[in-house]
C-alpha atoms as one frame of an Amber mdcrd trajectory, in Angstrom:
protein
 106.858  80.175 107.943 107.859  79.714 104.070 104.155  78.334 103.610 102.739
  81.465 105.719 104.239  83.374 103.615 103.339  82.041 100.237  99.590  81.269
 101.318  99.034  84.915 102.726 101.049  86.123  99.663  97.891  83.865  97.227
  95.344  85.129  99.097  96.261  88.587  98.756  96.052  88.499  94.873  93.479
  86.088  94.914  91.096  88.646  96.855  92.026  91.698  94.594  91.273  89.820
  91.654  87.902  89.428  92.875  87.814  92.646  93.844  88.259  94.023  90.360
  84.993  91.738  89.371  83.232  92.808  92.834  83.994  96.772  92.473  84.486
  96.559  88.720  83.149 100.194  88.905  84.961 101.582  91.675  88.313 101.109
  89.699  87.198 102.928  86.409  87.463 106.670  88.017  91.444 105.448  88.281
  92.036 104.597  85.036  94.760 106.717  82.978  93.241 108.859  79.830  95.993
 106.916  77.987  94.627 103.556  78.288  92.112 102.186  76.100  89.589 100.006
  76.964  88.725 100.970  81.075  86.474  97.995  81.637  88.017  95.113  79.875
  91.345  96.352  81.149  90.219  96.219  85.121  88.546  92.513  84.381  92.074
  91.246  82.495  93.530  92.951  85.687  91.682  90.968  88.197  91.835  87.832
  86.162  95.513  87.866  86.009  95.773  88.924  89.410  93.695  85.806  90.658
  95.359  83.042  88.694  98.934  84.230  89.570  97.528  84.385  93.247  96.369
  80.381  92.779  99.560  80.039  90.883 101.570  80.711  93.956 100.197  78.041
  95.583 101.701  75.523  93.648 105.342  74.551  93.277 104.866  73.787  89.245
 103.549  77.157  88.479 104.904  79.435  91.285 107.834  81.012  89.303 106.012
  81.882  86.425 102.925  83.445  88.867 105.523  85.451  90.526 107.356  86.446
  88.131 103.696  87.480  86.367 102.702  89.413  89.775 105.933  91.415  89.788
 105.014  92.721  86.111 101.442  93.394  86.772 102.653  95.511  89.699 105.288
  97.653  87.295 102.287  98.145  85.078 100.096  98.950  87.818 102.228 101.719
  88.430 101.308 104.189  85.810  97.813 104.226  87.384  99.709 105.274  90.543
 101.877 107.485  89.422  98.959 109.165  87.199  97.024 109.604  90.296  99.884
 111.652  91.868  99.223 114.336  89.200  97.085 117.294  91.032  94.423 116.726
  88.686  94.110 113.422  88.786  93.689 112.639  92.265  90.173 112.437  93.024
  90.493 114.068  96.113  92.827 111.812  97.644  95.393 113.023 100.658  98.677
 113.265  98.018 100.116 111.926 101.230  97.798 109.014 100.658  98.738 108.415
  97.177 102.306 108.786  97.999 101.957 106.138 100.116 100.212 103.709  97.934
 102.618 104.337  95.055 105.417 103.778  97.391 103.450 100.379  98.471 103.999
  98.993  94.948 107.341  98.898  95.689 107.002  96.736  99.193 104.502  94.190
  96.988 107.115  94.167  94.458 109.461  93.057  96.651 107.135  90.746  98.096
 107.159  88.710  94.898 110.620  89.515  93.874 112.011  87.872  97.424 110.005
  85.140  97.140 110.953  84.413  93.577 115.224  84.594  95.100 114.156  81.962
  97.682 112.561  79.870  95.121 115.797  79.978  92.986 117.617  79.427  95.890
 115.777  76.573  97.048
């Protein structure tokens, strides 16, 4: 089950990294005002996001890659919470983008449980 779990976990950020390279342009209308750089910010995303999903799969490297998913996901959260702001969400169900802020949370602890089992391990 531990495997499961960690494979299903990789393949998760593995797939949105390529995602951000896939539907590069998709993720621009979600970008915060405040952040510089739109583009190169969604490709660093998806980069990270698919070499801390590899990461995971390997016992060497898996701390580190989940303790670099659970910060990606706290910084992800400003384009969340920016999207919760009436003008800002695209036309998006607030319900909708309550729930996928609130989803950060549930990924977050994803990583964060897995990391406690590692330690524990």
């Amino acid at each position: 089950m531990k495997k499961l779990n960690l494979f299903l976990l990789s393949f998760f950020y593995i797939l949105n990294g390529i995602f951000h390279f896939i539907f590069t342009e998709s993720y621009l209308p979600i970008m915060p005002d405040f952040f510089p750089f739109h583009w190169e910010l969604i490709l660093f995303a998806g980069i990270l996001e698919f070499t801390f999903g590899i990461g995971v799969l390997f016992e060497k490297y898996r701390n580190i890659a989940l303790a670099g998913i659970i910060i990606i996901l706290i910084l992800f959260m400003s384009v969340h919470l920016n999207m919760l702001v009436p003008e800002n969400t695209m036309g998006y169900s607030y319900s909708l983008l309550v729930v996928r802020a609130l989803f950060q949370f549930i990924l977050i602890y994803w990583a964060w449980i897995n990391r406690i089992k590692l330690a524990s391990d």
